[in-house]
Backbone bond lengths (Angstrom), bond angles and torsions (degrees), N, CA, C in turn:
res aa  C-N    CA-C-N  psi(-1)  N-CA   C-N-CA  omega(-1)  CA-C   N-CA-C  phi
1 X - - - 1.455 - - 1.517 109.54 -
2 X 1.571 107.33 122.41 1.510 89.03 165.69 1.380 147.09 -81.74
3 X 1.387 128.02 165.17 1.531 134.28 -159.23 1.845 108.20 -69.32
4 X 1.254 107.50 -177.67 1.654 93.48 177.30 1.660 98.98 -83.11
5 X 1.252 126.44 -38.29 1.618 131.08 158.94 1.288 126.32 -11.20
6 X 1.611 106.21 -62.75 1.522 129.83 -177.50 1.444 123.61 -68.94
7 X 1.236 130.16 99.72 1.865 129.15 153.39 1.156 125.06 -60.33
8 X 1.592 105.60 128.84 1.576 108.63 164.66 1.411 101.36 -57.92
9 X 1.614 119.53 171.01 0.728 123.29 157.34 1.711 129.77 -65.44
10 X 1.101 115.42 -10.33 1.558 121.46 -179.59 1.657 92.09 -89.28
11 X 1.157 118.33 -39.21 1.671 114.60 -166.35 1.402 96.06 -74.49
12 X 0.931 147.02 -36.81 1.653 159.84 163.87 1.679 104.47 -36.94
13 X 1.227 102.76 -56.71 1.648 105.47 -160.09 2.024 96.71 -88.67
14 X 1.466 96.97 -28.12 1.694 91.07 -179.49 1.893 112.69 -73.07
15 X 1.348 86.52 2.93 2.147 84.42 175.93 1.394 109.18 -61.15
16 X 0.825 99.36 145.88 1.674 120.46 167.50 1.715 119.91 -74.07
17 X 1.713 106.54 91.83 1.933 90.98 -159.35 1.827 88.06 -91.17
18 X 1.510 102.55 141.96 1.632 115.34 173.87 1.144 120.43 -125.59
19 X 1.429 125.26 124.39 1.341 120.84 155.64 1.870 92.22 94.59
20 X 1.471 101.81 -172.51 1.076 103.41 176.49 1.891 135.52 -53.56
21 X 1.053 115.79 115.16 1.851 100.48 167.90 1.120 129.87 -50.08
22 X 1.241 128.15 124.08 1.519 126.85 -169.16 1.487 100.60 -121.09
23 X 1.594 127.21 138.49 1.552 106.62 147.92 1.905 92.32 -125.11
24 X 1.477 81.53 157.12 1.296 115.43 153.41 1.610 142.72 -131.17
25 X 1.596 137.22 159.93 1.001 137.94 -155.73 1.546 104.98 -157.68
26 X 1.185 133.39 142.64 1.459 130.49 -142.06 1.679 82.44 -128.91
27 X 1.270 122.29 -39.20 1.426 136.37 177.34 1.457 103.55 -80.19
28 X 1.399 138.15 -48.34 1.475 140.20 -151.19 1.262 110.14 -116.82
29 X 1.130 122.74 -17.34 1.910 131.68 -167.39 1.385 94.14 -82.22
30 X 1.408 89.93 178.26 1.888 123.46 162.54 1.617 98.34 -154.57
31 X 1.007 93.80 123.25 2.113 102.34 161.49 1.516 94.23 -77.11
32 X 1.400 128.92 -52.68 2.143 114.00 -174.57 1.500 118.00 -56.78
33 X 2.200 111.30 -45.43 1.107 112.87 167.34 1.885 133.33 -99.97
34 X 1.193 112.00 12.24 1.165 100.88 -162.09 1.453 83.00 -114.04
35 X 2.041 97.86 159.88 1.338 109.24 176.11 1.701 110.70 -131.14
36 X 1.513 108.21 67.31 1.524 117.94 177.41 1.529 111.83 55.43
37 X 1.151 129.47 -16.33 1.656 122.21 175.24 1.298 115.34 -76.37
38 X 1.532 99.23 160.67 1.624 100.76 -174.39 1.455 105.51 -68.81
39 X 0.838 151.13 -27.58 1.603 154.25 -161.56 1.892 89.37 -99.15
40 X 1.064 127.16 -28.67 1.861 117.70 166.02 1.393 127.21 -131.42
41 X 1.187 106.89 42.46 1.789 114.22 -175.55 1.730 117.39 -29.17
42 X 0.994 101.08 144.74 1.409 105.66 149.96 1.555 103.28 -52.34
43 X 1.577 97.47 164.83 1.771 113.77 164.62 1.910 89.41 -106.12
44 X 1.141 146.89 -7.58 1.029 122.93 -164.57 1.464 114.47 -171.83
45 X 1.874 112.70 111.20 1.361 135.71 175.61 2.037 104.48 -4.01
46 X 1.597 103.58 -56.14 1.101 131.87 -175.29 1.663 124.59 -47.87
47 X 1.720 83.92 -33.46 1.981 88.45 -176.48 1.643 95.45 -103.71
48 X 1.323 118.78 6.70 1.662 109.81 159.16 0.635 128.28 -58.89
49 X 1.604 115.77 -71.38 1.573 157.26 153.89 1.317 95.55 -19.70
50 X 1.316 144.05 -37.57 1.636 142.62 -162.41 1.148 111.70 -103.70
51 X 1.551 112.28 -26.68 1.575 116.02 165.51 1.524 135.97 -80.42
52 X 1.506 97.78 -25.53 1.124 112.25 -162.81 1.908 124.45 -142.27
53 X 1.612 86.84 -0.55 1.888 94.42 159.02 1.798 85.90 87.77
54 X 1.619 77.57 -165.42 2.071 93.77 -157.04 1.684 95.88 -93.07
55 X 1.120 105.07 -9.56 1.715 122.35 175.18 1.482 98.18 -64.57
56 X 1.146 143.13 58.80 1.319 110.64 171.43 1.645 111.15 -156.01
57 X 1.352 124.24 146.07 1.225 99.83 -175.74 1.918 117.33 -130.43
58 X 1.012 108.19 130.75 1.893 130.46 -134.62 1.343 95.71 -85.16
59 X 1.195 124.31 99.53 1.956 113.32 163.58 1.697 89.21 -83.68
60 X 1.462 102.54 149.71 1.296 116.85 168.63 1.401 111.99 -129.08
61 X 1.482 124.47 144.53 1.617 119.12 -156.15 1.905 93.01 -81.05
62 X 1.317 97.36 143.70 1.960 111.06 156.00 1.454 93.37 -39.17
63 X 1.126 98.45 140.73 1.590 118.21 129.20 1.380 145.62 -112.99
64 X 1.721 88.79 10.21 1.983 97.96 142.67 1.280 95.78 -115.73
65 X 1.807 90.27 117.94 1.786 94.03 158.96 1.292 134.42 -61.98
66 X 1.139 112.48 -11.46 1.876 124.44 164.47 1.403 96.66 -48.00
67 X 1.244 148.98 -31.41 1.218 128.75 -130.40 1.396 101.54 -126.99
68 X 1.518 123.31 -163.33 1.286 125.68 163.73 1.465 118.71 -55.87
69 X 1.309 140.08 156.04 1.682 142.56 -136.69 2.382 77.28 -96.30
70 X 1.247 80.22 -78.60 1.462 100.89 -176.94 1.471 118.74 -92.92
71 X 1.255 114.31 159.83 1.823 129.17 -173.60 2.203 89.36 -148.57
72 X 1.224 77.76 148.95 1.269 102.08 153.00 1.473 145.93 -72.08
73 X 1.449 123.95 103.35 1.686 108.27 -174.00 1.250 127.78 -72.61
């Protein structure tokens, strides 16, 4: 059974995406060099929000690599 944490996959795809796509990676980013894409994440939720306003919506990388790369905040 899953946790309150965990999305089905239907609850995943029924999100509401707004504003700009952002990812980030706390392991893989840079807030000086990266520009929100998956191939240059931010390192931090924080330098989205600064780039790109309250419009925006934040994948943040797993931290089990078993799993999906990115989730939604």
């Amino acid at each position: 059974m899953a946790t309150s944490t965990e999305m089905s996959t239907e609850q995943f795809e029924a999100c509401s995406i707004q504003g700009t796509i952002v990812y980030t990676s706390e392991k893989n980013g840079s807030d000086e060099n990266g520009d929100g894409s998956q191939e240059k994440p931010f390192q931090t939720p924080l330098q989205a929000y600064r780039q790109h306003g309250d419009n925006v919506t934040i994948y943040v990388d797993s931290k089990d690599e078993t799993k999906v790369r990115f989730h939604i905040v």
